[in-house]
C-alpha positions in Angstrom: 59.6 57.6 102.1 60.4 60.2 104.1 60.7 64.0 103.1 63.7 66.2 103.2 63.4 69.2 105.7 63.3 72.1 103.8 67.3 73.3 105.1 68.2 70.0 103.1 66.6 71.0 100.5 67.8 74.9 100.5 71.5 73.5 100.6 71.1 71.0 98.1 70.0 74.1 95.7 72.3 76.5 96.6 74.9 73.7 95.5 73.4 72.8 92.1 72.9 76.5 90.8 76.5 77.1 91.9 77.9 73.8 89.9 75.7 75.4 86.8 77.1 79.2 87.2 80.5 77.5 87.1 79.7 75.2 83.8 78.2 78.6 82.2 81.6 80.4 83.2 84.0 78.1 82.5 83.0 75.9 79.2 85.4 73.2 78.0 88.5 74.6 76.3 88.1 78.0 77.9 91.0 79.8 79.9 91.2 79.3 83.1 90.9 82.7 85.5 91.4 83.5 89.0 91.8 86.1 90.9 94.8 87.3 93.1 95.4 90.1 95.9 96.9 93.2 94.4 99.1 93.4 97.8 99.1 89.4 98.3 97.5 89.3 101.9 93.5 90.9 101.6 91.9 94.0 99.6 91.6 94.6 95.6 92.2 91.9 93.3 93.6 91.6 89.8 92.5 89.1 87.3 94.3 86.4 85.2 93.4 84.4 83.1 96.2 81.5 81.5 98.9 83.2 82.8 98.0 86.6 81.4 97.0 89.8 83.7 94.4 91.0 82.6 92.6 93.6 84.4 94.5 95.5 87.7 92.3 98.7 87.6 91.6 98.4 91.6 94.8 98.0 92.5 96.3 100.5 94.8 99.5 101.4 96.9 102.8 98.6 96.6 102.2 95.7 94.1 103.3 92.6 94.1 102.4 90.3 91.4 101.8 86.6 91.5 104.4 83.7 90.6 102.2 82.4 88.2 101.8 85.4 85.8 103.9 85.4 83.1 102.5 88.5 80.6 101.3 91.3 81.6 98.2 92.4 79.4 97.6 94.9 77.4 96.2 98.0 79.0 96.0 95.7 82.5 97.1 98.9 84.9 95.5 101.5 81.8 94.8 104.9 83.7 95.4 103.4 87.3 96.6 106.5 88.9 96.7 104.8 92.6 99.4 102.7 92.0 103.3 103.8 93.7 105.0 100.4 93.2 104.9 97.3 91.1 107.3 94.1 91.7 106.8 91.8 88.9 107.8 88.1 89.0 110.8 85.9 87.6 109.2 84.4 85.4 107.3 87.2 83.4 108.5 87.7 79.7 106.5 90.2 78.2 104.6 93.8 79.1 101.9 94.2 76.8 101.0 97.9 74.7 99.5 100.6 77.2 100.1 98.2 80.2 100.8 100.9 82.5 99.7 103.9 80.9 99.3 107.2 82.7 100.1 105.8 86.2 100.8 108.7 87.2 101.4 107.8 91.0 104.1 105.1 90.0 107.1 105.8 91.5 109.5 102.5 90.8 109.1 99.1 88.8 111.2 96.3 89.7 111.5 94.1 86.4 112.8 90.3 86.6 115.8 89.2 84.7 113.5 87.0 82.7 111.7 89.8 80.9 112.2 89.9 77.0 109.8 92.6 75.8 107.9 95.8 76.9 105.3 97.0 74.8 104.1 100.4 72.7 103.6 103.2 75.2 103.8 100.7 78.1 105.1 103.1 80.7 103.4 106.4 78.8 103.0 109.1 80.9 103.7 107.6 84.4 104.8 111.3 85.2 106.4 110.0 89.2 108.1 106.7 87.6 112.2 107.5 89.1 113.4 103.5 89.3 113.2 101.3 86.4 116.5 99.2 85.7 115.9 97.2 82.7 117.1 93.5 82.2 119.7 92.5 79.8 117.4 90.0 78.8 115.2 92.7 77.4 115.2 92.4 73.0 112.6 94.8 72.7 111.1 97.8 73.9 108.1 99.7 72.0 107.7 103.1 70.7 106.8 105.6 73.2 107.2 103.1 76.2 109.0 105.7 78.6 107.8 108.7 77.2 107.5 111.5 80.1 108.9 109.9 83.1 110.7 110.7 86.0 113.8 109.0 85.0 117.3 110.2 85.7 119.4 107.9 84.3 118.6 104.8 81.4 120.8 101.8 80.1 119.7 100.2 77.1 119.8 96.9 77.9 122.4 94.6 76.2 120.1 92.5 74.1 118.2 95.2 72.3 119.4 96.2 69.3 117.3 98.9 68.0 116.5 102.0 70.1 112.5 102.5 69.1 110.7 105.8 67.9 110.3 108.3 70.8 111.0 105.7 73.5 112.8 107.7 75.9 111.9 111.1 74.8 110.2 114.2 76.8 111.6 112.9 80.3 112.4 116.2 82.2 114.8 114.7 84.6 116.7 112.0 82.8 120.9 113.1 83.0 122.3 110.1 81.5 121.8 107.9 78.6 123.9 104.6 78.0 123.8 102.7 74.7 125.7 99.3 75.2 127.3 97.4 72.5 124.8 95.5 70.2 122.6 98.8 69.5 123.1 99.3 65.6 120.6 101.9 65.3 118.6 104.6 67.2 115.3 105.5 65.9 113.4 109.1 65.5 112.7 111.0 68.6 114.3 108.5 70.6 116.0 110.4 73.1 114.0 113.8 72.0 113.3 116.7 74.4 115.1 115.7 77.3 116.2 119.7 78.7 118.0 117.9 81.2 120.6 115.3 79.5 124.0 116.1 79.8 125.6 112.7 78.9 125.1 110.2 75.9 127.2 107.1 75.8 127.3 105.7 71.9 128.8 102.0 71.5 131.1 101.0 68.8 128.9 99.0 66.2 126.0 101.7 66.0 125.2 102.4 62.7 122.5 104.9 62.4 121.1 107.5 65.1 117.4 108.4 63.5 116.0 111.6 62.7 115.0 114.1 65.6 117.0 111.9 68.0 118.6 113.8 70.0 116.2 117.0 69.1 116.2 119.8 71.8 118.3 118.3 74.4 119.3 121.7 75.6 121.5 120.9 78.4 123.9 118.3 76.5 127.4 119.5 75.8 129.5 117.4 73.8 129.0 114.0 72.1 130.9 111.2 70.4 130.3 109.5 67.6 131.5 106.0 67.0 133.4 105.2 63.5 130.5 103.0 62.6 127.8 105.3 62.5 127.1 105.9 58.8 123.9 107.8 58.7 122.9 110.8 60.9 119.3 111.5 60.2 117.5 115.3 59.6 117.7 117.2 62.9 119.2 114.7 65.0 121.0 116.9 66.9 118.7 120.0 65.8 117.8 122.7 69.1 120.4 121.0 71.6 121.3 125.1 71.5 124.2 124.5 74.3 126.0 121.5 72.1 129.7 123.4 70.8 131.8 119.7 71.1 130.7 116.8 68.5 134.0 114.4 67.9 134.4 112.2 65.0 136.1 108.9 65.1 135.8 107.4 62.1 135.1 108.6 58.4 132.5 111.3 57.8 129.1 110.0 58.1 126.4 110.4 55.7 124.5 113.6 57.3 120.6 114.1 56.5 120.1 118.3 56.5 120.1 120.3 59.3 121.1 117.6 61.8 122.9 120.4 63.8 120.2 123.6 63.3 120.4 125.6 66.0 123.1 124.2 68.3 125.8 126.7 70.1 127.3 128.9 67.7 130.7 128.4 66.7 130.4 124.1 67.7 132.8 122.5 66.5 133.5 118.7 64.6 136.8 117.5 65.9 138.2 114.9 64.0 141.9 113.4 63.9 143.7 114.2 60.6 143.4 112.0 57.7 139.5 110.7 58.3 137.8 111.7 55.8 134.9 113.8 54.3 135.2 116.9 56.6 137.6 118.8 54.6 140.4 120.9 56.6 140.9 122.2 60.0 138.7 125.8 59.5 136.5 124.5 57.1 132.8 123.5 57.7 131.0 120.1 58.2 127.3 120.6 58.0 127.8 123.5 60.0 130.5 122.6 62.2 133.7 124.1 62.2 135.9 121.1 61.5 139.2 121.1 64.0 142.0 118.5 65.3 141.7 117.3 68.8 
């Protein structure tokens, strides 16, 4: 019998260690992983493993990530501070907790209309993030999940219904804040510490706007509040010093204390005669001066 040259023999063992390291990596039942380009053509990779992305901490630059991802992990892009655009798939549902936290080189996120869900302090501290339109499709988005952004304007999308804890708060540049129809309550800090916003939209069928809400929004005006909001919570409007116009359109509210502390002096509640619960034109509502339109 004759012997095999030793190159035979070298290729035959380079295949059976490699057939091994793959049974060790991959046992039976486990997920299966692969890796993907960050930009799609060559360079970094991120990791995923059933569907999931786990681990983009070398990405850089413009992201686009892969068809076949359809969560994005927890923490996945935690402390990346080289990424300046993401473009996730149709097909994606759900942003995990701390996904993108403190990207502070992220300028825009272009979200898919399948998205349901973004996670607790998702999009913390990404300091340079000015795009983000968020999909109707959206039910839930976590506390602190666009805290200190570079937003100027935000929508609620149309399927949430609860606005959560400090979720928008401390974003220097945001203007505007809509709040579609759907939204029955707003939660504490939600809109906090935004010097900058000058215009709130409330919807009809909002029931409750949270304590500290609207909290030191020193550049808003004037605000409206539907006839189904029962509850205002402590502070909600508390240090929003230029506020002087807050109208009424329904029956007073239930008002937690010092809801209006320190907003313009002389502010006014303007409310058509015959609601109830502010007393008379001249009189005072938790601070307000109560008038007619």
């Amino acid at each position: 019998m004759s012997l095999l040259r030793p190159a035979v023999l070298l290729s035959l063992l380079v295949i059976v260690l490699a057939c091994a390291a793959s049974a060790s990596a991959s046992p039976i039942g486990a997920a299966a992983s692969s890796v993907h380009f960050c930009n799609g053509v060559s360079g970094a990779v991120y990791i995923v493993s059933d569907g999931v992305l786990t681990d983009g901490a070398d990405c850089s630059g413009a992201v686009t990530v892969d068809s076949s991802v359809n969560v994005i992990g927890d923490s996945a892009f935690f402390n990346n501070t080289k990424i300046t655009a993401i473009v996730l798939p149709d097909g994606l549902t759900a942003i995990g907790s701390y996904a993108f936290y403190s990207n502070t080189a992220l300028k825009s996120v272009t979200f898919p209309s399948s998205l349901k869900s973004i996670g607790n302090y998702a999009f913390y501290f990404t300091s340079a993030l000015k795009s983000a339109a968020l999909p109707d499709s959206m039910t839930s988005i976590g506390s602190y999940a666009f805290f200190y952004t570079a937003l100027k304007a935000v929508t609620i999308p149309r399927g949430i219904t609860t606005v959560s804890n400090y979720s928008f708060a401390r974003n220097n540049a945001l203007k505007t804040v809509t709040v579609p129809a759907g939204v029955k309550s707003i939660g504490a800090f939600a809109f906090a510490d935004n010097p900058a916003l000058t215009s709130v939209s409330l919807p009809s069928g909002l029931t409750s706007i949270g304590s500290y809400a609207f909290y030191f929004d020193t550049a808003l005006k004037s605000v409206t509040i539907p006839a189904s909001v029962s509850t205002l919570g402590s502070y909600s409007f508390a240090y929003s010093n230029q506020l002087y116009a807050v109208k009424f359109l329904g029956n007073a509210p239930s008002v937690a204390s010092k809801a209006f502390l320190f907003i313009q002096a002389g502010a006014k509640a303007y409310r058509k005669q015959g609601l109830k619960g502010y007393g008379s034109n001249g009189s005072y509502f938790h601070g307000l001066r109560v008038a007619t339109p």
